[in-house]
Z-matrix of the N, CA and C atoms (Angstrom, degrees):
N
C 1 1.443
C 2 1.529 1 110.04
N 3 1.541 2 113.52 1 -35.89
C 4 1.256 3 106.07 2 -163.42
C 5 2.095 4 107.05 3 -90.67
N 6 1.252 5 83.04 4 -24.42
C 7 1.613 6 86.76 5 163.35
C 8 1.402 7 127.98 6 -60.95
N 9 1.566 8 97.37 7 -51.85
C 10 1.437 9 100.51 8 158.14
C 11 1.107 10 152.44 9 -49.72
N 12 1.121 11 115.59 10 -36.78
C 13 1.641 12 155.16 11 122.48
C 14 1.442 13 109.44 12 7.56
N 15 1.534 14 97.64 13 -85.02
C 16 1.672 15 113.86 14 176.36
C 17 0.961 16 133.44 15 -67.85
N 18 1.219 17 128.81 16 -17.26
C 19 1.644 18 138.47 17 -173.39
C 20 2.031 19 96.93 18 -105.52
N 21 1.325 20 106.73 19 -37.78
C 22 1.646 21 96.06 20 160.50
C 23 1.704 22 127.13 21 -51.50
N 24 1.839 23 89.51 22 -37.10
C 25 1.536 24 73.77 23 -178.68
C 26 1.304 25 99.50 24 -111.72
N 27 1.297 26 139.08 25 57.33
C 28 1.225 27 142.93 26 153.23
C 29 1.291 28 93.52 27 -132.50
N 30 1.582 29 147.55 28 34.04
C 31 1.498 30 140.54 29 145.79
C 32 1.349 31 97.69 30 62.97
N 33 1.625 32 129.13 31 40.41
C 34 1.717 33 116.70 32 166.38
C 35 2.044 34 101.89 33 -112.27
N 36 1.202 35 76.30 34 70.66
C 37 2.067 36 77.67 35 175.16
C 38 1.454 37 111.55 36 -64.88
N 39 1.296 38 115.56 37 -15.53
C 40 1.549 39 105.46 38 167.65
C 41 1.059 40 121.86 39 -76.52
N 42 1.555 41 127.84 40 -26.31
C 43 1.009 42 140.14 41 -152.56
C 44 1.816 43 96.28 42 -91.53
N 45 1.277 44 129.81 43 -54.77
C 46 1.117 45 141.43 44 175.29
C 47 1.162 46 98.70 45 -46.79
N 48 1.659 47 128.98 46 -67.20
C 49 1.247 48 127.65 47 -164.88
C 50 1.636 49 118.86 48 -51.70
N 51 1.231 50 107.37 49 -48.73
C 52 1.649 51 120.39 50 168.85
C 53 1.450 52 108.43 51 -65.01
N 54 1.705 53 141.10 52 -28.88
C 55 0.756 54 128.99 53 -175.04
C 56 2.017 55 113.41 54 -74.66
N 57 1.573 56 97.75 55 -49.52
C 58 1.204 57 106.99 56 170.37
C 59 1.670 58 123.59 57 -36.52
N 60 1.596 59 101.89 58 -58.47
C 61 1.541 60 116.18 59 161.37
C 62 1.336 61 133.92 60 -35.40
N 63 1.455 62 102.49 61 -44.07
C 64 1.668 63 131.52 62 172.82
C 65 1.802 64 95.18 63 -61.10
N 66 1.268 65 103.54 64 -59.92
C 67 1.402 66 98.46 65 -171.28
C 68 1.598 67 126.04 66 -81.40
N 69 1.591 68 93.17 67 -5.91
C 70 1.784 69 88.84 68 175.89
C 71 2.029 70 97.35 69 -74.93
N 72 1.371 71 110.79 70 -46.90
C 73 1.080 72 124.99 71 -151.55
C 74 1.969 73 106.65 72 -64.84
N 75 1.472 74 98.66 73 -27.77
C 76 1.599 75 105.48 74 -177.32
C 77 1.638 76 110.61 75 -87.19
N 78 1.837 77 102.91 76 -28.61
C 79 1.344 78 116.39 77 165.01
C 80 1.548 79 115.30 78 -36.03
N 81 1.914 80 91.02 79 -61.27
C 82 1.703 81 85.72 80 -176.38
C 83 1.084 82 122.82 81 -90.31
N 84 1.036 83 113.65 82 -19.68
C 85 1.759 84 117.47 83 167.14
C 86 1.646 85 113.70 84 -27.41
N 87 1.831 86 99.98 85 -57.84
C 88 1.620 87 114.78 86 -161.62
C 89 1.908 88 103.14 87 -96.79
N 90 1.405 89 106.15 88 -11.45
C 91 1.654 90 98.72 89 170.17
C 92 1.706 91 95.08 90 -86.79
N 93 1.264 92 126.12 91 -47.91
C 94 1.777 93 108.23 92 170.53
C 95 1.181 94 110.65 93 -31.36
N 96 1.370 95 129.42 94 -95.64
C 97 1.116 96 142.00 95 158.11
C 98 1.820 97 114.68 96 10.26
N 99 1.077 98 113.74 97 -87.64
C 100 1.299 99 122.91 98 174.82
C 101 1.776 100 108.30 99 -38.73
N 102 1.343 101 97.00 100 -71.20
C 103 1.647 102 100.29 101 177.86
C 104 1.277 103 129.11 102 -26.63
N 105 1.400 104 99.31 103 -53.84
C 106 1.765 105 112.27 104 -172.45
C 107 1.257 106 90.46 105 -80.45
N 108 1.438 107 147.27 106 -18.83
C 109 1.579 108 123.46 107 -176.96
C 110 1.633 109 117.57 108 -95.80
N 111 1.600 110 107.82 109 -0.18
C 112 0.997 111 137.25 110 178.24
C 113 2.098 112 103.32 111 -91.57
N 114 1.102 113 121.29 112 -38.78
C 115 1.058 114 134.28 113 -177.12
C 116 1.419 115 92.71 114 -74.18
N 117 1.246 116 110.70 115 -82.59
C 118 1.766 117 116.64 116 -158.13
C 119 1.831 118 112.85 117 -58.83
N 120 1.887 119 105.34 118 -15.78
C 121 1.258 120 102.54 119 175.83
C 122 1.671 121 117.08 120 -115.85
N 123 1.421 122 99.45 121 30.03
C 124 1.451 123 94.66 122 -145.82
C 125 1.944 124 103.51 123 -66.05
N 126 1.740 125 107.78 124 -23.08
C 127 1.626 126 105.60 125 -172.62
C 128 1.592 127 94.80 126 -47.23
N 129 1.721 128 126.06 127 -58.37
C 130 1.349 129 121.83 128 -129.20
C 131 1.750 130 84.16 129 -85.01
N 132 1.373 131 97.78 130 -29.81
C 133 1.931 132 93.26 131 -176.64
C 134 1.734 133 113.65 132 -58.48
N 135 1.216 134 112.04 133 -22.21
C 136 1.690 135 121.81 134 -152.34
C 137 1.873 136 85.08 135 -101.17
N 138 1.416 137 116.63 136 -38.22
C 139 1.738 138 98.88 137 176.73
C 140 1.557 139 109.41 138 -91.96
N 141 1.048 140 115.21 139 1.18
C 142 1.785 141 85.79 140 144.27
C 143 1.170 142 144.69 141 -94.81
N 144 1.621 143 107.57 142 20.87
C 145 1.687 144 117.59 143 170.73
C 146 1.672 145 95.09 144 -104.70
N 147 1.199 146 132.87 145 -8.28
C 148 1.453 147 132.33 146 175.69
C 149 1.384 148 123.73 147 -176.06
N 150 1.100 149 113.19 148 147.63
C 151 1.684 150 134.15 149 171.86
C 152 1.574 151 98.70 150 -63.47
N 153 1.381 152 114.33 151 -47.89
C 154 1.671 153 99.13 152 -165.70
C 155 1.348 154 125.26 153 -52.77
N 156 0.837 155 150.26 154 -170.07
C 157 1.797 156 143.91 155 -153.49
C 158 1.824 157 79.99 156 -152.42
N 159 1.258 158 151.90 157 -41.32
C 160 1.558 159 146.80 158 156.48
C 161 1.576 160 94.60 159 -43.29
N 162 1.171 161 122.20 160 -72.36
C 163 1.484 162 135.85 161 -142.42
C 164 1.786 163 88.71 162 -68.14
N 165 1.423 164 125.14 163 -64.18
C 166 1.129 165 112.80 164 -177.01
C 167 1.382 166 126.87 165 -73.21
N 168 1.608 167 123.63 166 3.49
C 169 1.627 168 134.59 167 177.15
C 170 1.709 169 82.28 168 -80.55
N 171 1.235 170 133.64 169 -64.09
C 172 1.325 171 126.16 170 -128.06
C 173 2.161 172 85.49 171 -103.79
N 174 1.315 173 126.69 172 5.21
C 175 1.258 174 126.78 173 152.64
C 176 1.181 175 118.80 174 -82.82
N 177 1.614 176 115.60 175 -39.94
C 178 1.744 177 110.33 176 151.98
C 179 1.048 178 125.75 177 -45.85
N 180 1.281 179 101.15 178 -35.49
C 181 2.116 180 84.44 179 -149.35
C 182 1.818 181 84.88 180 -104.96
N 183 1.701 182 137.79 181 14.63
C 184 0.559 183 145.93 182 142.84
C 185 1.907 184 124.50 183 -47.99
N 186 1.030 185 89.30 184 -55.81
C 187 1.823 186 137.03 185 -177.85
C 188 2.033 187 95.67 186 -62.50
N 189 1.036 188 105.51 187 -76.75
C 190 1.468 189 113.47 188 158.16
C 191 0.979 190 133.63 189 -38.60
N 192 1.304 191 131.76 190 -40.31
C 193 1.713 192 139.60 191 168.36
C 194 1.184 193 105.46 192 -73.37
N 195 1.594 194 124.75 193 -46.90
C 196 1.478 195 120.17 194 -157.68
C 197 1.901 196 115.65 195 -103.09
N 198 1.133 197 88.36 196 -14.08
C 199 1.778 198 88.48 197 -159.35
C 200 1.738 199 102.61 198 -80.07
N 201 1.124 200 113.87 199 -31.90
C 202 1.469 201 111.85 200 154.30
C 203 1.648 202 128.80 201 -40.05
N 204 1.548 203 106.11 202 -40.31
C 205 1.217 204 108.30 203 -175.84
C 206 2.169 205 112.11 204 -99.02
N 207 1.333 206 100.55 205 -4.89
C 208 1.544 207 92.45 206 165.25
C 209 1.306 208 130.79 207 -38.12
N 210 1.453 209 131.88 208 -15.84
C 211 1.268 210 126.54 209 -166.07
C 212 1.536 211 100.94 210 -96.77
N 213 1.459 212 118.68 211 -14.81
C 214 1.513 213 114.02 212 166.77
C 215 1.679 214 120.66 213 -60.88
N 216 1.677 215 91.58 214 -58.31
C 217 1.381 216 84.97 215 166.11
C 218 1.350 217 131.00 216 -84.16
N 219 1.596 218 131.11 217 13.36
C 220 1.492 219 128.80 218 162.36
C 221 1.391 220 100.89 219 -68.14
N 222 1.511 221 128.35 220 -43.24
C 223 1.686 222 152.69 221 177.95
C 224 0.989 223 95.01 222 -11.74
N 225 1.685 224 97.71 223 -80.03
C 226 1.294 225 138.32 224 -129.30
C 227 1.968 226 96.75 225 -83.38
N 228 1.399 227 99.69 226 -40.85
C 229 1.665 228 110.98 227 177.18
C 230 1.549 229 115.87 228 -61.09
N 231 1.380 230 108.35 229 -47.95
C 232 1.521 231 113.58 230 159.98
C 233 1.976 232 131.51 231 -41.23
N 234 1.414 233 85.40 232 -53.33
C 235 1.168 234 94.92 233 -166.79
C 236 1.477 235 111.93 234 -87.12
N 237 1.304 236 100.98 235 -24.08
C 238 1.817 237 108.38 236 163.12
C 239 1.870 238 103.25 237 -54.44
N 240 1.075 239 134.30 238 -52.37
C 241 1.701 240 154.07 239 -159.97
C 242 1.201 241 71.81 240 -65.42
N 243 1.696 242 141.16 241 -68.83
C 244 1.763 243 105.66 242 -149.14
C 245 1.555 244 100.19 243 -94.78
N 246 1.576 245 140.79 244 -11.35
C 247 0.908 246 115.04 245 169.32
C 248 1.911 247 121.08 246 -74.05
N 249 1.156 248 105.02 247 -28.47
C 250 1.622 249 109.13 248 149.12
C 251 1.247 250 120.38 249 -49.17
N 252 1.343 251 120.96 250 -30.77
C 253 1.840 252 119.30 251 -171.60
C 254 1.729 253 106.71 252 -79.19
N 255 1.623 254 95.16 253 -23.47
C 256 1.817 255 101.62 254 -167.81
C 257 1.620 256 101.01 255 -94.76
N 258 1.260 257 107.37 256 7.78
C 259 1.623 258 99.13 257 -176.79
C 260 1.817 259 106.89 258 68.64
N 261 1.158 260 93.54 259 49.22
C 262 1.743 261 105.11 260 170.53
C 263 1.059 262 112.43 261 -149.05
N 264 1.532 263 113.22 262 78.27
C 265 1.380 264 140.18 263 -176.91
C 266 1.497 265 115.79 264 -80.28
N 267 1.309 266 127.01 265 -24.40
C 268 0.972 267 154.95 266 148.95
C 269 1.441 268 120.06 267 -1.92
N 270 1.889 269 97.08 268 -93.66
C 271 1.850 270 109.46 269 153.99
C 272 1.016 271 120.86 270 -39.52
N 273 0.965 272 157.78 271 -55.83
C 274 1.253 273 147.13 272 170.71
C 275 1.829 274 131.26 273 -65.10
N 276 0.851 275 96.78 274 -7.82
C 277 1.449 276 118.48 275 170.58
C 278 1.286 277 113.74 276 -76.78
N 279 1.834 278 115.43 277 -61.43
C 280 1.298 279 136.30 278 -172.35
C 281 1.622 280 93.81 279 -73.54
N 282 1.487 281 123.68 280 -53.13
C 283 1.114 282 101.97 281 -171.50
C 284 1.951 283 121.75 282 -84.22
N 285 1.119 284 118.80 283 -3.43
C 286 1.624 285 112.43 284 144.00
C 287 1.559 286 123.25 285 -65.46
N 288 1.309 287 115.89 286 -9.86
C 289 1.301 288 128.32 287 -163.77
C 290 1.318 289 105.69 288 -92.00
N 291 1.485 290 109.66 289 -25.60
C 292 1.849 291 120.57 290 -147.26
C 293 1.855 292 84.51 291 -128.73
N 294 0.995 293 125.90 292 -24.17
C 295 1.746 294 134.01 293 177.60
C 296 1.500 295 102.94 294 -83.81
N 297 1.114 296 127.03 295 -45.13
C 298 1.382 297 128.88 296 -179.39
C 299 1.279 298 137.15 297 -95.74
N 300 1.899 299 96.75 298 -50.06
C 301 1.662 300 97.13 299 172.78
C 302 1.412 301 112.88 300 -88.82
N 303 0.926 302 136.49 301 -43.89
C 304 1.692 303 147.79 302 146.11
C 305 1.465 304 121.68 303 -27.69
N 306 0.876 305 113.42 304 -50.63
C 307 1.545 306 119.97 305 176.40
C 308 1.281 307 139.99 306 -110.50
N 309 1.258 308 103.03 307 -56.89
C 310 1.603 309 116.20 308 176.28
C 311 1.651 310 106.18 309 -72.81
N 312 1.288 311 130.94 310 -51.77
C 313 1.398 312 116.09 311 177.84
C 314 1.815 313 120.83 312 -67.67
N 315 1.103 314 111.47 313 -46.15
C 316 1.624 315 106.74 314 164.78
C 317 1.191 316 133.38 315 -65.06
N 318 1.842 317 122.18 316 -27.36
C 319 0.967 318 124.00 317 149.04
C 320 1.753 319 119.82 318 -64.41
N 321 1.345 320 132.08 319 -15.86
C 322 1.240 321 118.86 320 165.91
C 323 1.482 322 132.36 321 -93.62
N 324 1.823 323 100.33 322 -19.22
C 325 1.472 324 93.50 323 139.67
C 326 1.551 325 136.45 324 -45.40
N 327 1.498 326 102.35 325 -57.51
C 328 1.189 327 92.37 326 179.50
C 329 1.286 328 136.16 327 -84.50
N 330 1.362 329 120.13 328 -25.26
C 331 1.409 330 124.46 329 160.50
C 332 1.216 331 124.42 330 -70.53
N 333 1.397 332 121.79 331 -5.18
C 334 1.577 333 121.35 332 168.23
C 335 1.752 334 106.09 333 -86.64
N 336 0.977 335 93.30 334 -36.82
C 337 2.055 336 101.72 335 163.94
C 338 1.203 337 110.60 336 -52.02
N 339 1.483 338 110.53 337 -39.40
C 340 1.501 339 112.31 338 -160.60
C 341 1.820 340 92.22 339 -97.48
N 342 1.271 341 129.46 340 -62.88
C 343 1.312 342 102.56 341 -159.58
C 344 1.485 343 82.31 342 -112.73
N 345 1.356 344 159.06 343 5.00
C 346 1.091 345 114.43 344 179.23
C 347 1.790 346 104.46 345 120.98
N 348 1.507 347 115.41 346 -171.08
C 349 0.992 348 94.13 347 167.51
C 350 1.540 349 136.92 348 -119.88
N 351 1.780 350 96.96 349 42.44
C 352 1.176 351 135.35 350 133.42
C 353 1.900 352 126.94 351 -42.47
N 354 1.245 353 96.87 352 -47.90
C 355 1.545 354 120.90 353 -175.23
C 356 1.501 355 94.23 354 -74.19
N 357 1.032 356 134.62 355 -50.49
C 358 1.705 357 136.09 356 167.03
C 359 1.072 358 121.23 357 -48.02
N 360 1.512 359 119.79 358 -46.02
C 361 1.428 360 106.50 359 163.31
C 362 1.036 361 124.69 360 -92.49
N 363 1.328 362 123.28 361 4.16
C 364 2.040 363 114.87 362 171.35
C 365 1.823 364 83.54 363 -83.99
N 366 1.334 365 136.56 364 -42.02
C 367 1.554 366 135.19 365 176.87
C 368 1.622 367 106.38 366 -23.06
N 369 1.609 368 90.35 367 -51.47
C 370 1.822 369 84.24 368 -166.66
C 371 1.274 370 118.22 369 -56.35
N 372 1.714 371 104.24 370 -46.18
C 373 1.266 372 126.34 371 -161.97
C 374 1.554 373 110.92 372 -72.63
N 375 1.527 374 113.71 373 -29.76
C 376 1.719 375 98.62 374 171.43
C 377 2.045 376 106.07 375 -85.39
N 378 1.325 377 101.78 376 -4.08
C 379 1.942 378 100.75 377 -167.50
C 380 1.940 379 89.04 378 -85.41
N 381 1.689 380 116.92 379 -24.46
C 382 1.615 381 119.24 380 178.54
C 383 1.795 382 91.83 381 -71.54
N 384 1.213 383 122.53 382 -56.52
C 385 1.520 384 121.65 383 -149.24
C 386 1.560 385 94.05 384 -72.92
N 387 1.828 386 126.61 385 -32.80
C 388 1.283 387 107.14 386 179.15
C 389 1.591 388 128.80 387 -61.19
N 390 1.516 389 100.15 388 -35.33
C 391 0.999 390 127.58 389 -174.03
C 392 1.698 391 117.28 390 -65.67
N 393 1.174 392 128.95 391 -24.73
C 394 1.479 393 147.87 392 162.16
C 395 1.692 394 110.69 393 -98.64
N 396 1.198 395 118.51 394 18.83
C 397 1.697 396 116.83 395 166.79
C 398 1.814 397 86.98 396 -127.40
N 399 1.167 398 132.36 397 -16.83
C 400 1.113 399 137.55 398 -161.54
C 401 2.157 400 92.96 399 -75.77
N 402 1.692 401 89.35 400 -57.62
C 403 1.755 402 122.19 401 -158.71
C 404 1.558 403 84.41 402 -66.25
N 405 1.137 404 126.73 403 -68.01
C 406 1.531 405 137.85 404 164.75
C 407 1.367 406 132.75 405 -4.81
N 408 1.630 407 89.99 406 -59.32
C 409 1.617 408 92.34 407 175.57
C 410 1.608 409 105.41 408 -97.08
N 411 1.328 410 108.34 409 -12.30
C 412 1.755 411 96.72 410 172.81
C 413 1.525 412 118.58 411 -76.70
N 414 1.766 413 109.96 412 -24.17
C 415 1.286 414 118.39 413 178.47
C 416 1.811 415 114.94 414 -68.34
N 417 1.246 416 93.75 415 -43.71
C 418 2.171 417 100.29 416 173.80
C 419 1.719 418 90.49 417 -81.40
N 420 0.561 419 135.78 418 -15.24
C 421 1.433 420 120.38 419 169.74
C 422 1.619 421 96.00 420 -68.93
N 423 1.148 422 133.45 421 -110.83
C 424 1.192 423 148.72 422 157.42
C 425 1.572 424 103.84 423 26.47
N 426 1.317 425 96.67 424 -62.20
C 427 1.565 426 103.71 425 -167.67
C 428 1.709 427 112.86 426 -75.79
N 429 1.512 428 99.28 427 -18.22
C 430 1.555 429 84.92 428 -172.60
C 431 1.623 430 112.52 429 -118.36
N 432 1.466 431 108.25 430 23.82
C 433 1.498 432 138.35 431 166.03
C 434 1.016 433 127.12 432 -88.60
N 435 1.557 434 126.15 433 145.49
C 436 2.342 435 101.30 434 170.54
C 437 1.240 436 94.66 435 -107.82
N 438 1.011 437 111.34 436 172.61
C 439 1.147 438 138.35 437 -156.74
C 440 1.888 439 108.44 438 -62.54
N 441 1.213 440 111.68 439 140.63
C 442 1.548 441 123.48 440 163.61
C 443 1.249 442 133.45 441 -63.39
N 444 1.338 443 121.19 442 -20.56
C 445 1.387 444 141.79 443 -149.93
C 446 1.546 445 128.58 444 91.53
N 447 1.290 446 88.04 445 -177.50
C 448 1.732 447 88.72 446 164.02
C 449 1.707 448 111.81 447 75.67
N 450 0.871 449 128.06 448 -110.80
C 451 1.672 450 127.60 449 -179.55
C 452 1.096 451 109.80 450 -105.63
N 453 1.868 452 138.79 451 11.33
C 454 1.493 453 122.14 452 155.64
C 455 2.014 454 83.24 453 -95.68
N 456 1.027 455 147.97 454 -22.87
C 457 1.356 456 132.52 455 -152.96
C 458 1.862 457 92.40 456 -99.20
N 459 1.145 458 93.94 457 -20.84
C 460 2.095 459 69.13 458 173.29
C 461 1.269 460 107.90 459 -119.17
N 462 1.448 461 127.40 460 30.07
C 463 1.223 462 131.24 461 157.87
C 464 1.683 463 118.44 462 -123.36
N 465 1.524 464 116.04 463 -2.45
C 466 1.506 465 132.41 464 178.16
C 467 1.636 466 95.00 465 44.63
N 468 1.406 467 116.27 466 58.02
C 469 1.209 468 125.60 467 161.00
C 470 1.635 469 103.36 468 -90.45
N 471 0.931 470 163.44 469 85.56
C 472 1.525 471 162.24 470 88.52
C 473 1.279 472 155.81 471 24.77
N 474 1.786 473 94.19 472 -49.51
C 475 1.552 474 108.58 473 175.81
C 476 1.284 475 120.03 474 -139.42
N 477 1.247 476 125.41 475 145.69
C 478 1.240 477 135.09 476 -151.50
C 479 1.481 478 97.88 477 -100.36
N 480 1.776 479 121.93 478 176.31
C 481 1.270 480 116.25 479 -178.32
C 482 1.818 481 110.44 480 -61.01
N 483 1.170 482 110.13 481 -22.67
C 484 1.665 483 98.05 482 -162.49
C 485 2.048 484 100.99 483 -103.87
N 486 1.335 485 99.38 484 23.86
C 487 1.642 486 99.97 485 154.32
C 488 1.060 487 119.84 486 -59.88
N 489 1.630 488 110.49 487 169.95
C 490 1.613 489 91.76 488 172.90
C 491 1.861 490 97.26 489 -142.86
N 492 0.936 491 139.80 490 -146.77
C 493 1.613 492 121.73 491 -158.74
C 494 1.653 493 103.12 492 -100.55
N 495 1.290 494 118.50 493 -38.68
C 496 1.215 495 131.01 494 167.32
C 497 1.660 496 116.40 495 -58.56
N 498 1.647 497 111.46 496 -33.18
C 499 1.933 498 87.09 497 160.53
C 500 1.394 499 135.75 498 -98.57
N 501 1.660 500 108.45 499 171.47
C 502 1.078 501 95.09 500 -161.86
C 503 1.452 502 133.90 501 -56.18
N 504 0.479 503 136.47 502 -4.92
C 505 2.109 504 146.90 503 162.54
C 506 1.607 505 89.36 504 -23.86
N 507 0.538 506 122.18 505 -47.93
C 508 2.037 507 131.33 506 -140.89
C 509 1.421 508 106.13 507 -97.10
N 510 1.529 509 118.68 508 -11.73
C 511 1.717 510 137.61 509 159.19
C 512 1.513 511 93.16 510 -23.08
């Protein structure tokens, strides 16, 4: 965010854009990474939050439902940081708003009714995936728009991370 930040208001939109990129790409690099060591270790990972043999079955299979889907919300964490950096606090607002209260809590009513609390954790995992199709289409939006005024027009900030060299951002 704070990188983003600075290079917005020093007019380096390339620099942001490549930086963002840099950071989606190391994002997933190190949530792979993590995930699968989280997967393949998840018994010894799940008994150090408890002794109980309940408490650590349902931290596995916790571990199991969700750790596959971390890279939505690494996405979604990234791309929240540069719309925070551009002074578009906004997206990220609406989409914790639309990931959590919208989705993830009514879907865990009801899917915890329905399967249990199994149904709670697939909850999280579709309230993470809404929440990064949400960031997604606001980010190609963004990027393939000009600017509104206001702080992209007196900083000729333009293009968002998913520009590409041929649009206009790159003026």
């Amino acid at each position: 965010m704070v990188f983003t930040a600075q290079n917005t208001g020093a007019g380096q939109a390339a620099r942001v854009r490549d930086g963002v990129r840099h950071s989606v790409w190391l994002g997933v690099a190190l949530t792979a990474v993590v995930s699968l060591l989280l997967l393949t270790e998840r018994g010894p990972v799940a008994a150090l939050f408890s002794g109980s043999d309940e408490t650590r079955l349902i931290t596995e299979r916790y571990i199991l439902i969700t750790a596959p889907f971390f890279l939505c919300y690494t996405l979604t964490v990234v791309l929240h940081g540069w719309f925070n950096g551009i002074a578009r606090t906004v997206v990220p607002l609406v989409c914790t708003v639309l990931s959590l209260g919208v989705v993830r809590l009514p879907l865990s009513y009801g899917l915890g009714h329905a399967r249990g609390i199994d149904g709670v954790m697939w909850a999280t995992v579709i309230g993470w995936a809404a929440g990064l199709v949400y960031t997604l289409l606001a980010a190609a939006r963004r990027a393939g728009s000009p600017p509104q005024g206001g702080h992209d027009r007196d900083h000729d900030i333009k293009a968002g991370p998913m520009a590409t060299s041929d649009n206009w951002g790159d003026r």
